[in-house]
BAROLO-107988 format. One record per residue (C-alpha): residue number from 1; residue in one letter; z, x, y. Coordinates in steps of 0.25 Angstrom, whole numbers, plus 5000, padded with zeros to 4 digits. Example, Ala and Ser with C-alpha at 12.3 -4.5 7.8 and 13.67 -1.06 7.14 Angstrom:
// residues 2
[pt 1,'a',[5031,5049,4982]] [pt 2,'s',[5029,5055,4996]] 
END
This chain:
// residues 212
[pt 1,'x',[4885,4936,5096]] [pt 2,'x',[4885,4947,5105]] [pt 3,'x',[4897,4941,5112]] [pt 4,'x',[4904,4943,5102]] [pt 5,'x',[4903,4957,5100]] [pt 6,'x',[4907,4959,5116]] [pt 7,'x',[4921,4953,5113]] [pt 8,'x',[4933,4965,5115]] [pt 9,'x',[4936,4969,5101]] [pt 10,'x',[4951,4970,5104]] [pt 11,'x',[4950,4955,5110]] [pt 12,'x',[4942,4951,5098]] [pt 13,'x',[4951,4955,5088]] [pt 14,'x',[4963,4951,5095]] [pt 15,'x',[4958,4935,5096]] [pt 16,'x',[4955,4934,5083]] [pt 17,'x',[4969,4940,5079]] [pt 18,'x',[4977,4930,5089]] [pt 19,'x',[4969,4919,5086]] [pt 20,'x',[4970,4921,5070]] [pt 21,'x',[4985,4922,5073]] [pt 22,'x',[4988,4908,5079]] [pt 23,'x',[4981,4903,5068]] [pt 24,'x',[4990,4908,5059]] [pt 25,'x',[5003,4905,5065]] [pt 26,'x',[4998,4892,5068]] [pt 27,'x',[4998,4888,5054]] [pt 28,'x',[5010,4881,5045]] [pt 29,'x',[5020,4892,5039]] [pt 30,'x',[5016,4888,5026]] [pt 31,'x',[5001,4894,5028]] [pt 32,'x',[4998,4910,5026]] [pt 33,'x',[4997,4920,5037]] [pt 34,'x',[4996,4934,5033]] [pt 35,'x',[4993,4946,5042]] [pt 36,'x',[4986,4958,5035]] [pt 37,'x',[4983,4972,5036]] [pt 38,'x',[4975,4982,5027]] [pt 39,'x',[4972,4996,5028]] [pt 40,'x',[4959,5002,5018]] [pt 41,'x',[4946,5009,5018]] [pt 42,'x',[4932,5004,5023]] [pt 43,'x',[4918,5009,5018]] [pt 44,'x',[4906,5004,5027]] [pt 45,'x',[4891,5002,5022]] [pt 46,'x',[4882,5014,5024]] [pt 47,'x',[4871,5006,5028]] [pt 48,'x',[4879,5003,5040]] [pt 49,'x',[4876,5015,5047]] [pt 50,'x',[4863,5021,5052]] [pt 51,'x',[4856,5031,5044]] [pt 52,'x',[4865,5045,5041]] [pt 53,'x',[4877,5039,5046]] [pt 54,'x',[4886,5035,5034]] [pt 55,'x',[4900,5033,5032]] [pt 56,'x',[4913,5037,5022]] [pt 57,'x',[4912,5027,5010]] [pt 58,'x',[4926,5024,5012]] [pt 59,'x',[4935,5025,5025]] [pt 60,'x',[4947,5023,5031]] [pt 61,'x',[4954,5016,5036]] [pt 62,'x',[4950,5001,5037]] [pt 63,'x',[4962,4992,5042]] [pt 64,'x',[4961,4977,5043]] [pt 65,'x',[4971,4967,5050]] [pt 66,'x',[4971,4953,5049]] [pt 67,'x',[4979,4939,5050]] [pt 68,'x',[4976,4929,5038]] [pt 69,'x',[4977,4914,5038]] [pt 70,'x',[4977,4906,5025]] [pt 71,'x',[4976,4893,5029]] [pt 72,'x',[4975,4887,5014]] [pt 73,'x',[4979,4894,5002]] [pt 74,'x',[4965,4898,4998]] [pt 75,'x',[4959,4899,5011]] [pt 76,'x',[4962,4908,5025]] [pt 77,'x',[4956,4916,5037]] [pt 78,'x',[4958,4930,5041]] [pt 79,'x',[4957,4936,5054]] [pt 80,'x',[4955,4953,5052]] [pt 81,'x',[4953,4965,5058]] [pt 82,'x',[4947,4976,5051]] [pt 83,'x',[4948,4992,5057]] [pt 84,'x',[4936,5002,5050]] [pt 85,'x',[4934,5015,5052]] [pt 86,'x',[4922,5025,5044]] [pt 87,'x',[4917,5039,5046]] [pt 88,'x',[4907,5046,5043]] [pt 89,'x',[4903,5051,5028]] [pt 90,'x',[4902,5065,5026]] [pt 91,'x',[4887,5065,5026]] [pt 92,'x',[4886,5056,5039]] [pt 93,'x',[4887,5059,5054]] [pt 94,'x',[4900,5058,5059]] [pt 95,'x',[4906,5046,5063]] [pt 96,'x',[4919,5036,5062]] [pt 97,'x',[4918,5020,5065]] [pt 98,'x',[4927,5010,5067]] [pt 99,'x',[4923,4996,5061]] [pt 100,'x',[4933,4986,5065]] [pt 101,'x',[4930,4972,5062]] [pt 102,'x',[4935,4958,5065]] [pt 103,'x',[4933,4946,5053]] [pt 104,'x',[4938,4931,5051]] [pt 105,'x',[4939,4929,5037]] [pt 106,'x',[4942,4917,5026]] [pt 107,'x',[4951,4922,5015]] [pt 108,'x',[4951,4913,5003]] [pt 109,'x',[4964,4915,4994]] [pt 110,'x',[4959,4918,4980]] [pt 111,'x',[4973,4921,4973]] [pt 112,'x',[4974,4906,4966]] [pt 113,'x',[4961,4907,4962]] [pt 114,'x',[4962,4918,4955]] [pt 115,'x',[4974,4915,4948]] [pt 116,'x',[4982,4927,4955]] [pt 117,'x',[4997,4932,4952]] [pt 118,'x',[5006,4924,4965]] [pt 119,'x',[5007,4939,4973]] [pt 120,'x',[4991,4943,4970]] [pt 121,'x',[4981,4937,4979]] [pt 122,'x',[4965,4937,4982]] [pt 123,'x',[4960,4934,4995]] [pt 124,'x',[4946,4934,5000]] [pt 125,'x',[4940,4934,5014]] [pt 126,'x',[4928,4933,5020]] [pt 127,'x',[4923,4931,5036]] [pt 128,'x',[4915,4937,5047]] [pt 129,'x',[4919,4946,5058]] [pt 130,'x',[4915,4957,5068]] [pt 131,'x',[4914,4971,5064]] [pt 132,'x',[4914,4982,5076]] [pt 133,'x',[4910,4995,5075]] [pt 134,'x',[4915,5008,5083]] [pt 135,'x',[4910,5021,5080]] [pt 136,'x',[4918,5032,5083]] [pt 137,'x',[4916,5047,5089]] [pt 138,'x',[4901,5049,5095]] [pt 139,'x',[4897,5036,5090]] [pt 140,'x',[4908,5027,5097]] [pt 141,'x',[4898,5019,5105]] [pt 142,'x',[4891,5014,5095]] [pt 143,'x',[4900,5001,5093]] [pt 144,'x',[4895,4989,5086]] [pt 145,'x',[4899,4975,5082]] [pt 146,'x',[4892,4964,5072]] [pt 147,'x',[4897,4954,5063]] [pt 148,'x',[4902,4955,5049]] [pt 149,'x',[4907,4948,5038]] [pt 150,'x',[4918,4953,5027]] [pt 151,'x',[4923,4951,5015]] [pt 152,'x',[4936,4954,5004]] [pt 153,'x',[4946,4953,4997]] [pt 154,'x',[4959,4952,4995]] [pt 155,'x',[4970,4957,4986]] [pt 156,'x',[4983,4953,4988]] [pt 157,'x',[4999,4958,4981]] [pt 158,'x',[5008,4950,4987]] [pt 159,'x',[5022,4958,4990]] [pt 160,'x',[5029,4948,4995]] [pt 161,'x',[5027,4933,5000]] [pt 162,'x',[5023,4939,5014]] [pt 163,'x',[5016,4951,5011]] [pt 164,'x',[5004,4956,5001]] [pt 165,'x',[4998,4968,5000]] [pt 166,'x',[4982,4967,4997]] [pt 167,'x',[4968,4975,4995]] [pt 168,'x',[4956,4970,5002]] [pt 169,'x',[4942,4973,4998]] [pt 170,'x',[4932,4968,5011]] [pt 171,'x',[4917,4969,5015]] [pt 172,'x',[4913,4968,5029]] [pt 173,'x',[4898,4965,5030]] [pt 174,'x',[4892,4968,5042]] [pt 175,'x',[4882,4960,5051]] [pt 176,'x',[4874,4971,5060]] [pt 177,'x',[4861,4974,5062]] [pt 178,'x',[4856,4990,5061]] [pt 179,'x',[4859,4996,5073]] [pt 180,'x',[4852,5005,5080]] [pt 181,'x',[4855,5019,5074]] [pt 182,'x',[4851,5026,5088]] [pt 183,'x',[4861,5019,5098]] [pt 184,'x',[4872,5012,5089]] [pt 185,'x',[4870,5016,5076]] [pt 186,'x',[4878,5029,5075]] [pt 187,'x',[4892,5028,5070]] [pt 188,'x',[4890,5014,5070]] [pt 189,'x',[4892,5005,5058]] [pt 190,'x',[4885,4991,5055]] [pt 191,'x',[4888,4988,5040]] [pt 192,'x',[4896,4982,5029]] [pt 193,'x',[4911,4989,5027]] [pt 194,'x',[4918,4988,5015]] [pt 195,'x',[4935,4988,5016]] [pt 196,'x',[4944,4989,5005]] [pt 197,'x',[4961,4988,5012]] [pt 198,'x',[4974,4986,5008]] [pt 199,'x',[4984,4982,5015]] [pt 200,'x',[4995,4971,5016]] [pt 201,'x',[4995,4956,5021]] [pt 202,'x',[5009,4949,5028]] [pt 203,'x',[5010,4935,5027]] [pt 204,'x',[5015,4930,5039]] [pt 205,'x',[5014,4917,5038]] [pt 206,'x',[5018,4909,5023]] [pt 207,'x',[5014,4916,5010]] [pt 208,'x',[5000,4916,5003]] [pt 209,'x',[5008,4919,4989]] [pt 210,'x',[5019,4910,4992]] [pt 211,'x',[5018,4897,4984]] [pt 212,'x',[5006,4902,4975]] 
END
């Protein structure tokens, strides 16, 4: 496990990127490739700081990226990045810290199911990641990294055949011990992270409305 964590960041998120991408190029022309970006605010769990730290309840900005595959019409992976950044409430010693993460997810398309309108759409993803903590200012060596696992939804207005605009509603749940509050715990960050985004998805590859 702890392997893992010695991987370069840049390195990591730049493999997962390139080998999502050949997977979705590989595929028929028929099958749906979409690029995404959102742009939002976060708001972390207070009990993921040590005692008298404590953070704003919401923050900005979050941003994720990511490349999404639907490989059948109700089922697909997403490849994302995530970028975080929280500061310190006004009652709270003074701190910033960036939270970026890294999560494979499956996406189930709910739309049909739902009995939608051809240009809404419902997706829900779910799948484990890496989250890695950066704490600016006097606390900037107190890095971190651990597991996580997230969750959401999607909601989507399709503009055109190739683009739709879409509100996501994720939790990232945290997988970290308490650290210790002496030597890493300042500024540092090891809990659950709320993110609520809006932003635009490309189809780059076929049309998930198309057809339906």
């Amino acid at each position: 496990m702890a392997l893992i964590f010695k991987f370069n960041k840049q390195k990591l998120i730049a493999l997962v990127f390139v080998s999502f991408s050949y997977l979705g190029f590989s595929q028929s022309d028929t099958s749906t490739f979409k690029a995404q970006f959102a742009l939002g605010v976060n708001s972390p769990s207070s009990k993921g700081f040590v005692t008298n730290f404590e953070a704003n309840s919401v923050n900005f900005p979050t941003i994720n990226l990511g490349l999404q595959y639907m490989f059948k019409p109700l089922f697909g992976l997403k490849l994302d990045l995530g970028y975080n950044r929280f500061s310190s409430a006004d009652n709270s010693p003074e701190f910033k810290t960036n939270y970026t993460r890294v999560n494979a997810q499956l996406v189930y398309n709910a739309s049909n199911v739902l009995g939608l309108y051809n240009n809404l759409g419902v997706f829900a993803h779910a799948g484990p990641g890496i989250s890695m903590i950066k704490p600016l200012g006097d606390y900037g060596e107190n890095k971190t990294s651990y597991l996580n696992a997230m969750a959401g939804l999607e909601f989507h207005y399709a503009v055109s055949e190739k683009l739709s605009l879409y509100l996501d509603t994720a939790y990232i749940l945290g997988f970290r011990k308490d650290f210790d509050p002496v030597n890493d715990g300042f500024g540092a960050f090891n809990g659950n992270l709320l993110t609520i985004t809006l932003g635009a998805s490309i189809s780059l590859s076929g049309c998930q409305y198309c057809g339906e």
